[in-house]
Structures are given as structure tokens and as C-alpha cells.
N, C-alpha and C positions, 0 to 999 in steps of 0.2 A: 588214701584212707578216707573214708567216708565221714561226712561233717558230722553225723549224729549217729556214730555206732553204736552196735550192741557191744558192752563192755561188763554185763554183769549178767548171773541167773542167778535167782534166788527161789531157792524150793519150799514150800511149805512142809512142817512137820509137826506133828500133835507129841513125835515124842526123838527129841535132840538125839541120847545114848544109842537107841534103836540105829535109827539113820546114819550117824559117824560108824559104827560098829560096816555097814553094810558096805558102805561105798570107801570105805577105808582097807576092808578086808577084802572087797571084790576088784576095787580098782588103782587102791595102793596109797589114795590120797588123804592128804593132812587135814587137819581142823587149829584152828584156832577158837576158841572161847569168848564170848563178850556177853558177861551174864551169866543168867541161867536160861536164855531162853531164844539165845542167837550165836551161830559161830559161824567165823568163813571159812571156805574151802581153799585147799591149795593145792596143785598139781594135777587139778583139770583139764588145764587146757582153754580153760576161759575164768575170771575171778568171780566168783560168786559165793553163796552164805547160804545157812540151813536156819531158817526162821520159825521159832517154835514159837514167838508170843502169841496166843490167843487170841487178844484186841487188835493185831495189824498184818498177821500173816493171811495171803491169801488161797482160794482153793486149790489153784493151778499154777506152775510155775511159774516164775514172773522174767519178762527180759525185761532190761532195766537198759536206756540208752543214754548216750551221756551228751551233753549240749554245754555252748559258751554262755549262754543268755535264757534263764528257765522261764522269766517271766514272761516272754517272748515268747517261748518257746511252749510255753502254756497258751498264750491268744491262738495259737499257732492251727495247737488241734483242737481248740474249741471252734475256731471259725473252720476247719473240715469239718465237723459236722462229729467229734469226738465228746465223750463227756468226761469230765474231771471225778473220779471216784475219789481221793483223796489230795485234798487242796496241799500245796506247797507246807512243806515242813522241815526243819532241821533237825539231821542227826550226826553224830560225830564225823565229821570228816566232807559235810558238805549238805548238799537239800536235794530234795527231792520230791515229785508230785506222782500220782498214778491216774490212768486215765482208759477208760474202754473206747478200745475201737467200732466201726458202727457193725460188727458181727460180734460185738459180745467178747472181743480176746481182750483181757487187762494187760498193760504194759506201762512202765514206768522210766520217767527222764530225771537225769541227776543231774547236779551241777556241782563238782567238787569244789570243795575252799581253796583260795589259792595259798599257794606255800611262802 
């Protein structure tokens, strides 16, 4: 397995009920709820979550990869020549930063909490 895989997608959505409804009824899979304004998906095929906040979801989906050392792993692609769009921050169950690649694709690295 690869040291820093892709382990997440998160899609953006202006509107949560619409998008559960669609990808539930077209391809079978579950939601969970956190909020009003995020839930994850389950029975894709890969774990990921439908992000309706406003202030933090972005335009395009997001792969999200996962690392043992974020802070690290933040010099990491700032010395490729990446930029940091949103600086390290916690959210339940671990951190995470977001960063554009140098063509403009956003992708974001996690680092769970340990158990």
C-alpha cells in the first residue's frame, strides 16, 4: 500500500437532501449525518462525505490523502512548489490541511487521531 494514499473524496454540495436522495437511489449507498451541513457516505467503494458548509466546501471534489506526520507533510508540498489553500486545522476525528497543486487541482492530506 502506498505511504500517502488516497483514502477519502469529498464532494461539494449547495444542497445535502438533493444529493443523498440521488446517489442513494441511483447507486444504493448510505449517508450518515454530522450536522446540518455534512454527511458521510457509505457503500462506495471508497469513504468519503457530502460537504454542504458554505465557508469550507470546495468547487470541485476533493481527494483527501492520508499521512503519519502532517506537518511534514505540509513542508513537504510547499517545497514542491504547492500552495497551502487552507492551513492545518482540526476536525473530529483528526486534521487536516488543503493545498493546490501547481495546475490548479486542490487536494487535501489528513492525519487521523490516534486511537
Amino acid at each position: 500500500m502506498s505511504q500517502n494514499p488516497i483514502v477519502y473524496l469529498e464532494l461539494p454540495s449547495t444542497n445535502l437532501t438533493e444529493l443523498k436522495h440521488f446517489y442513494g437511489s441511483l447507486f444504493g449507498w448510505s449517508f450518515q449525518d454530522w450536522g446540518g451541513d455534512y454527511a458521510t457516505m457509505h457503500g462506495s467503494g471508497l469513504e468519503g462525505g457530502l460537504n454542504g458548509h458554505a465557508g469550507s466546501r470546495t468547487k470541485a471534489p476533493l481527494a483527501i490523502l492520508e499521512t503519519k506526520e502532517l506537518e511534514v507533510m505540509q513542508d513537504r508540498v510547499k517545497a514542491a512548489g504547492g500552495e497551502i489553500t487552507v492551513p492545518i486545522f482540526a476536525y473530529p476525528g483528526g486534521r487536516r490541511f488543503h493545498f493546490r497543486d501547481p495546475q490548479g487541482n486542490e487536494l487535501a492530506v489528513l492525519q487521523a487521531d490516534e486511537n
